[in-house]
Every structure is written in structure tokens, then in C-alpha cells.
C-alpha positions as CSV (number, residue, x, y, z in Angstrom):
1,X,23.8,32.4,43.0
2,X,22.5,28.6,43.6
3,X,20.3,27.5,46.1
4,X,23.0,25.4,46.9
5,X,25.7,28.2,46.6
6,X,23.6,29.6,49.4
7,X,22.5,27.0,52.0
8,X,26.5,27.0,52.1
9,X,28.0,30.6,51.6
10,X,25.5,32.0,54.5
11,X,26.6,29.8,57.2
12,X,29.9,30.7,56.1
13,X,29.6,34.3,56.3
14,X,27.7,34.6,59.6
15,X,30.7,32.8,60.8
16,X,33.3,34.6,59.4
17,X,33.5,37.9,61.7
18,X,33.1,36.2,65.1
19,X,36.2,34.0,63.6
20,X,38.1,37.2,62.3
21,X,37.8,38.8,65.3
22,X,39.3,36.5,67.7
23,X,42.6,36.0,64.9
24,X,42.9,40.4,64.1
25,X,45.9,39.9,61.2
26,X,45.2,36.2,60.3
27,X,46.7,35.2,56.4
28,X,43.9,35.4,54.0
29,X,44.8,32.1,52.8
30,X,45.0,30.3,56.4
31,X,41.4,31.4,57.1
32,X,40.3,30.4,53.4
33,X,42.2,26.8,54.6
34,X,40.3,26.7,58.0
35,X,36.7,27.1,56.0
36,X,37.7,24.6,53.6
37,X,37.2,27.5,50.6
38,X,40.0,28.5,48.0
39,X,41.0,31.9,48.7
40,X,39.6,33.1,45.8
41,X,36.1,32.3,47.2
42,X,37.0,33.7,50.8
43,X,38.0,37.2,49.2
44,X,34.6,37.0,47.9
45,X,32.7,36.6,50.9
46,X,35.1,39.2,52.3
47,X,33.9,41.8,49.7
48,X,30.7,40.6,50.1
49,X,30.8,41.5,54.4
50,X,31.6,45.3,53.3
51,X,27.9,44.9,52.0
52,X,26.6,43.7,55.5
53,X,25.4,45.6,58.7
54,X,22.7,47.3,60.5
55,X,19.4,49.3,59.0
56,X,20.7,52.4,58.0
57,X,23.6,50.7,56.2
58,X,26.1,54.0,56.2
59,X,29.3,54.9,57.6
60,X,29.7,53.0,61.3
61,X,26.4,50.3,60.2
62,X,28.3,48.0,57.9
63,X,31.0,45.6,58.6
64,X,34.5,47.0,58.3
65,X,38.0,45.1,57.2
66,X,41.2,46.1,57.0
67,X,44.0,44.2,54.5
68,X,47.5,44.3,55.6
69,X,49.1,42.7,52.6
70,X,47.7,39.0,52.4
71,X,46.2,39.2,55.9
72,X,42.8,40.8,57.3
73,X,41.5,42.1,60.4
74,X,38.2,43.2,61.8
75,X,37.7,47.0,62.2
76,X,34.1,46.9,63.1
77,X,32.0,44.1,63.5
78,X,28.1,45.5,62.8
79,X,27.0,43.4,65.5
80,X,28.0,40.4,64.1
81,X,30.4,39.0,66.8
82,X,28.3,36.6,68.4
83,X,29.5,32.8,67.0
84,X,26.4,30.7,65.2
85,X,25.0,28.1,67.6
86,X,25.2,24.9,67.5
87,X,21.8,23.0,66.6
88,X,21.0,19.9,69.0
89,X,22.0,17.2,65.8
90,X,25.3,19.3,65.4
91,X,26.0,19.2,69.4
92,X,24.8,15.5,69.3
93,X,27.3,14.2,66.6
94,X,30.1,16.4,68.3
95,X,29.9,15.4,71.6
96,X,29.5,11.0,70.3
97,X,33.0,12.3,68.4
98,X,34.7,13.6,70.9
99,X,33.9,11.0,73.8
100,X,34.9,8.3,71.1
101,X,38.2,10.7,70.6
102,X,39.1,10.5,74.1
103,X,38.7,6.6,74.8
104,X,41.5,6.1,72.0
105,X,44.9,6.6,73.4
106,X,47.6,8.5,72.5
107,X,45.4,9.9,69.4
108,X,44.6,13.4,70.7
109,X,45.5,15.6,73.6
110,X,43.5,14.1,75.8
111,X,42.5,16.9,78.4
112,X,41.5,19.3,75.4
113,X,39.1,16.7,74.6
114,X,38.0,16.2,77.9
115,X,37.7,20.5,78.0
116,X,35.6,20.8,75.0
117,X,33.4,18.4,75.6
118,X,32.6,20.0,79.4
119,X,32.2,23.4,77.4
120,X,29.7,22.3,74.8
121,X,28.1,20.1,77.6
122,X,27.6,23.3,79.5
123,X,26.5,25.4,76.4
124,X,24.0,22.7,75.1
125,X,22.3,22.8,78.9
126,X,20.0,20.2,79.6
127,X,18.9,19.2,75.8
128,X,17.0,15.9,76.6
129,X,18.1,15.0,72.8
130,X,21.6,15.8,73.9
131,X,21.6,13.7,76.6
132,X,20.3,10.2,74.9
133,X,22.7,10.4,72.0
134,X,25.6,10.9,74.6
135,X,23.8,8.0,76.7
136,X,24.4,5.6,74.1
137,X,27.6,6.7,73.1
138,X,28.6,5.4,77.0
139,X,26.9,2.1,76.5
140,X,29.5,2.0,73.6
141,X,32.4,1.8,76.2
142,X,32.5,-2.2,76.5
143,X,32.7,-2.9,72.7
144,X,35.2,0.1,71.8
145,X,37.6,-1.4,75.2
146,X,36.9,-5.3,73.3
147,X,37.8,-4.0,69.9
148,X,40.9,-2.1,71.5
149,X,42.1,-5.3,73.1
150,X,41.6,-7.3,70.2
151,X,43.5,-4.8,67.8
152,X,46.2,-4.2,70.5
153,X,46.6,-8.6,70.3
154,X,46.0,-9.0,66.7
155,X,43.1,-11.3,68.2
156,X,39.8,-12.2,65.6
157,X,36.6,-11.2,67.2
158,X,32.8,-12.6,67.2
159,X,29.7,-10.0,67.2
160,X,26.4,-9.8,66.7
161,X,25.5,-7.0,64.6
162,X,22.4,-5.0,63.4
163,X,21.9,-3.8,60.3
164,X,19.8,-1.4,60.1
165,X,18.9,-0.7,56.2
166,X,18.0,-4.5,56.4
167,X,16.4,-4.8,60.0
168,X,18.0,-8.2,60.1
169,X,20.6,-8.7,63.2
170,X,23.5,-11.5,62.3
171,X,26.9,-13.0,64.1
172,X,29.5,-12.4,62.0
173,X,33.6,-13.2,62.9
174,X,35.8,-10.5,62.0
175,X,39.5,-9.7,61.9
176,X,39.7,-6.2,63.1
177,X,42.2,-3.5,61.0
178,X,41.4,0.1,62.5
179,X,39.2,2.2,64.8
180,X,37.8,5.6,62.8
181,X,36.0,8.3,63.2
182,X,33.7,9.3,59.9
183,X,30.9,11.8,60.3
184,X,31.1,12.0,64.1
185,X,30.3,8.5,64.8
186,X,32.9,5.4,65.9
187,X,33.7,2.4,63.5
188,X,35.4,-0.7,63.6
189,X,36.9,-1.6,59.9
190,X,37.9,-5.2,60.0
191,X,37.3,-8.2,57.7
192,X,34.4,-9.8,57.5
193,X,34.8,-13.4,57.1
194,X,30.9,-14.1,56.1
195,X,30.9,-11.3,53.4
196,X,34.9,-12.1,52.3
197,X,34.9,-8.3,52.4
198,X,36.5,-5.3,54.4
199,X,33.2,-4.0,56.1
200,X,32.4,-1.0,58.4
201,X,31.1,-1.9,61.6
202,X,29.1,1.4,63.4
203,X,30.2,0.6,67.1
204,X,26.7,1.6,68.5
205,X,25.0,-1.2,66.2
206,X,27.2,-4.0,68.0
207,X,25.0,-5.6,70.6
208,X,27.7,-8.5,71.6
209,X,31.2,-8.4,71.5
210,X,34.1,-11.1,71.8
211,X,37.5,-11.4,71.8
212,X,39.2,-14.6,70.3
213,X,41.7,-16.8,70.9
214,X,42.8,-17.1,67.6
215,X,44.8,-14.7,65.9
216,X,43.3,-12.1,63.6
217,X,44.5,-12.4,59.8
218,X,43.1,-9.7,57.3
219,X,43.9,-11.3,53.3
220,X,46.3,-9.3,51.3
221,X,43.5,-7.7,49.6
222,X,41.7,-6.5,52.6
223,X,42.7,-2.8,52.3
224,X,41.6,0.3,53.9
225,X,38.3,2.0,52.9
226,X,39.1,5.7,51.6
227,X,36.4,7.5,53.6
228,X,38.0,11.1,52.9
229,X,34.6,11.9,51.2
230,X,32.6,10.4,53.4
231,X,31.6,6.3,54.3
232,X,28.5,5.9,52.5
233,X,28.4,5.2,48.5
234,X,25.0,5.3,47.5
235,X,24.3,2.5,45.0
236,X,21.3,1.8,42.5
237,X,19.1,-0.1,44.9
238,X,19.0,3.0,47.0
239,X,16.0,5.4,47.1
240,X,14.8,8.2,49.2
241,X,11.9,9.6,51.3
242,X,11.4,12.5,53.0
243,X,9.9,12.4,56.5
244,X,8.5,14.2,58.9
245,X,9.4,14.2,62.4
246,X,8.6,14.9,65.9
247,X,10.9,16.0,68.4
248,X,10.6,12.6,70.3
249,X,11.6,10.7,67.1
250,X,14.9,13.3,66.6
251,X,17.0,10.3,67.2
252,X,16.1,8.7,63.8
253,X,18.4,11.3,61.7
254,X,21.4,10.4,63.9
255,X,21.0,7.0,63.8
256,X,19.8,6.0,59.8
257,X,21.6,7.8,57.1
258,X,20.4,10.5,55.5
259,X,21.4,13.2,53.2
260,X,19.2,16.4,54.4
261,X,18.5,17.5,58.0
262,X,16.1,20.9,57.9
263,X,14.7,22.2,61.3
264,X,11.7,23.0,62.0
265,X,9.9,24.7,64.7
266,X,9.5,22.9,67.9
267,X,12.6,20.4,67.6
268,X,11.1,18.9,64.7
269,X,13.2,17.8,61.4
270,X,12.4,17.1,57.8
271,X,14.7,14.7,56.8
272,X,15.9,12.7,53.3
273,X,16.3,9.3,54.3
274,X,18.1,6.4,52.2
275,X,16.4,3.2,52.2
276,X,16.7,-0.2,50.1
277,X,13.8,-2.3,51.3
278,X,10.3,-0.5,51.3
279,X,9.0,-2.9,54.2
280,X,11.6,-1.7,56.1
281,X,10.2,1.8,56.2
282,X,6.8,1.0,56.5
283,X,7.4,-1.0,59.4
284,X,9.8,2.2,60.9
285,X,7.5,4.6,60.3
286,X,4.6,2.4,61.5
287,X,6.7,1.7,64.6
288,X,7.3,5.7,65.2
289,X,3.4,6.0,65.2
290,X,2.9,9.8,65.5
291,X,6.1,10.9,66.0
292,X,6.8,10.9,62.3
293,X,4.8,11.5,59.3
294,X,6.0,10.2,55.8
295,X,5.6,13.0,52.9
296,X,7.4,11.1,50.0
297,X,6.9,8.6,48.1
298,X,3.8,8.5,47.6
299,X,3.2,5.2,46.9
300,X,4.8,4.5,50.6
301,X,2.5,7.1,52.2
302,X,-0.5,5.1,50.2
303,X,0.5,1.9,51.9
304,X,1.5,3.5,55.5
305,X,-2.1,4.4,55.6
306,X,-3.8,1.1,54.3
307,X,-1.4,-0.7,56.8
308,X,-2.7,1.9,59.7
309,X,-6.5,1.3,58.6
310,X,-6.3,-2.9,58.8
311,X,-4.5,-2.4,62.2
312,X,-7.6,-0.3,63.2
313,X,-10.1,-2.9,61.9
314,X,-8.0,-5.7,63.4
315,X,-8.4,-4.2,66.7
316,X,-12.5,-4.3,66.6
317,X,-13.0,-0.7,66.1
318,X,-12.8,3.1,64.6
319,X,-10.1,3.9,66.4
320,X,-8.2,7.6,66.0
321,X,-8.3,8.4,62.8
322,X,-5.9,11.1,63.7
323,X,-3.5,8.1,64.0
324,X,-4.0,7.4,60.7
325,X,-3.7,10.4,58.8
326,X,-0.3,10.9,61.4
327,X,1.7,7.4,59.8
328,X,0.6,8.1,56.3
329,X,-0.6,11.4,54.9
């Protein structure tokens, strides 16, 4: 099996008897539809659970199934009926989706929403990470109520917008399409009159917000984004680096894309970060001073420390050279 095949089947399985268990008789192919599998692949992982249980691994230590025609049922579990736990990211991008879920009407149910969100509140405790990212999805309420307006009127609005991959901050006047959720964060879709371009506006990067008088009036050719795969295309400008970080600096996986999140001990993360402009990273991971370490490229790592050694000489001394070796290698 693939590395890959396993980073994904193992999550799977650990999952698969706590779900079986609470649905005794469920249609083999409803389950295969609920993990997103063909139910070729979930009768595999099936056969493979008749392999799984306690030391000992006889009659009563492994996990045991029963088929009833094209459905399955739990017999004995091995001990595996506890549910995986969410990580503090995971929590994090579910709690920004569903608070975004229940501020747009007549979407969703909106007292389930308002339920899950108290019980994973409650199970994720007092996570400080937890409680930032939820922080700023709150601060979100005056630009998500502005864009609702303006979409309910058909009205144009004016922001002023960060990007990030740039570190540049522009006013840009839009005529708004949709509100979506992609990836458990809110965005506007609208047309952007600077770029003549549809363009996806993350609703936590909008610092002002303002609904015009004049009527909003997407082009012909402005036409929805297919986002069933995800928002980001990756195009050739685009290269990675892996970094290091500290639990205080958690927040710059949810907030910059990247491709790879592995935990760590201690709340850190060793992430794969997209980036386009190499300044732009040396000044982030400048900026995050020890609470991340760059590990790749090198070439970045090489000028991360030469940039932390001139600010040392700049500021009359030796200084930490713990500081250094923290920003660069």
C-alpha cells in the first residue's frame, strides 16, 4: 500500500466501527457514500477490520461483522468504539464553518447548527487556539451582515482588502454574486471591477466594508467559480516551504494556504506552505521570530539567517544567537 493509500485508509478505518455501531444494519453502499469511498474500497476496509483487535488476536479479540445481504452490523467492537478526536485545526475550521452557516438564512436548520457548535465547543474545552480562530470569525459579523444587504439589494460594494500571498492591502469595488463556504472558511464571490475578473474574497481578510448606492451589475461572462475540488489552483509561480511552528504561531496554517498540516508534540505543526514572493516569507517568518523555524528551501533558510545576523549588528550588539538559529536554521 502507498504512503498515501495510508495517511488516508487509517483514519478511515479507526472511524469505521464507532460509525457502524451507532447505524447496526446500515447499506454497505450508504456507508461507502458517507466516507466518500466506492463500495468496492469500503468492503475492503471491512475485511481488513476482521484482521483488527486486541493482543492475543483470537476468538472474542478481533473485531466482528455481520452481513445481512448488502448491509453490515457490528457484533463486537475490540475496543474500538470510542470516535477519533478532533485535532484543534480540525475543531478550528469547524466551528468558523458552522458559525458562518448559521448567520446565512434559510440555508441550514438553524438550531442544529446552533447545537453542534455548543457540543464541539464543550468537547474542545478551553483550547486557547480554539478560541482566537472563533474570535475572529465574530469580528467577521459586520462584513458577512454588509455583504448580505448588498446581495439582498443587488447593491455594488467598496472594500479594502488584504492579500495575503502579496502582503499588499488595496480598495477594490465589487459587484457581489454569492456567499460560499469552501474549506471551512466564508467567501464573498463577486466581480471585481479592478481585476475585470470574478474573484474570491476570504471574509476575514476584508478590513472595510461598504454598501453602494448604485446597483451591482456582474458582465455576462462573470460566472460562478467551480470550487467542488477545492478554491485554490496552484499555478507556476507558486512554490513551497516547509516550516516549523510553535504552538503560539498555530494560527498561520489556518490563515495562509497550505497543503500539509502534521502535528507535532506540544501543539506544534509542520506545515507545507504556498508562496509566490520570497520576500514575503522572509519577512513572515522574520515577523514570527521564534515561534517558527523555516526547514525548506534552503536557499530561504540561508537568507532568514543573514537577515537575523544584520538585524543583530544593527542593534549594536551579539544579541541571542539562539534567535538566530530559531528564524533560519
Amino acid at each position: 500500500m502507498s504512503t498515501g493509500g495510508v495517511t488516508e485508509r487509517l483514519p478511515r478505518l479507526l472511524s469505521l466501527v464507532p460509525y457502524l455501531l451507532a447505524r447496526p444494519g446500515i447499506p454497505v453502499a450508504e456507508a461507502a457514500a458517507d466516507f466518500g469511498v466506492s463500495e468496492r474500497q469500503l468492503r475492503r476496509d471491512l475485511e481488513l477490520l476482521w484482521m483488527c483487535g486486541l493482543p492475543g488476536y483470537g476468538p472474542g479479540d478481533l473485531v466482528d461483522l455481520s452481513f445481512s445481504g448488502d448491509s453490515v452490523t457490528v457484533t463486537h467492537d475490540a475496543g474500538m468504539r470510542r470516535p477519533l478526536r478532533l485535532t484543534t485545526a480540525e475543531a478550528t475550521a469547524l466551528l468558523v464553518a458552522l458559525r458562518t452557516l448559521a448567520d446565512v438564512p434559510g440555508v441550514v436548520d438553524t438550531a442544529a447548527v446552533q447545537q453542534a457548535t455548543a457540543k464541539i465547543e464543550h468537547a474542545v474545552g478551553d483550547a486557547g487556539l480554539v478560541g482566537v480562530a472563533v474570535d475572529l470569525s465574530r469580528e467577521e459579523a459586520a462584513t458577512t451582515a454588509a455583504v448580505r444587504e448588498a446581495l439582498a439589494a443587488s447593491r455594488a460594494l467598496r472594500i479594502v482588502y488584504y492579500t495575503a500571498g502579496r502582503d499588499a492591502v488595496s480598495q477594490r469595488t465589487i459587484d457581489p454574486m454569492r456567499l460560499l463556504i469552501v474549506e471551512g472558511r466564508g467567501y464573498l464571490e463577486a466581480w471585481c471591477r479592478r481585476a475585470e475578473a470574478v474573484r474570491m474574497f476570504r471574509l476575514d481578510r476584508v478590513e472595510e466594508v461598504e454598501v453602494l448606492d448604485e446597483p451591482a451589475a456582474p458582465p455576462p461572462e462573470a460566472e460562478p467559480t467551480d470550487v467542488s475540488e477545492g478554491l485554490f489552483r496552484p499555478s507556476a509561480e507558486h512554490r513551497f516551504a516547509v516550516l516549523l511552528l510553535e504552538r503560539e504561531a498555530r494560527w498561520v496554517a489556518e490563515y495562509y494556504p497550505v497543503d500539509d498540516v502534521v502535528e507535532l508534540d506540544g501543539g506544534r505543526a509542520r506545515v507545507l506552505l504556498r508562496y509566490a514572493d520570497p520576500a514575503w516569507l522572509v519577512r513572515l517568518v522574520m515577523g514570527l521570530g521564534g515561534g517558527a523555524r523555516l526547514l525548506e528551501p534552503p536557499e530561504l533558510v540561508d537568507a532568514i539567517g543573514s537577515r537575523a545576523r544584520e538585524a543583530l549588528a544593527a542593534a549594536g550588539g551579539h544579541g541571542d544567537r539562539d534567535a538566530v538559529g530559531q528564524s533560519g536554521r
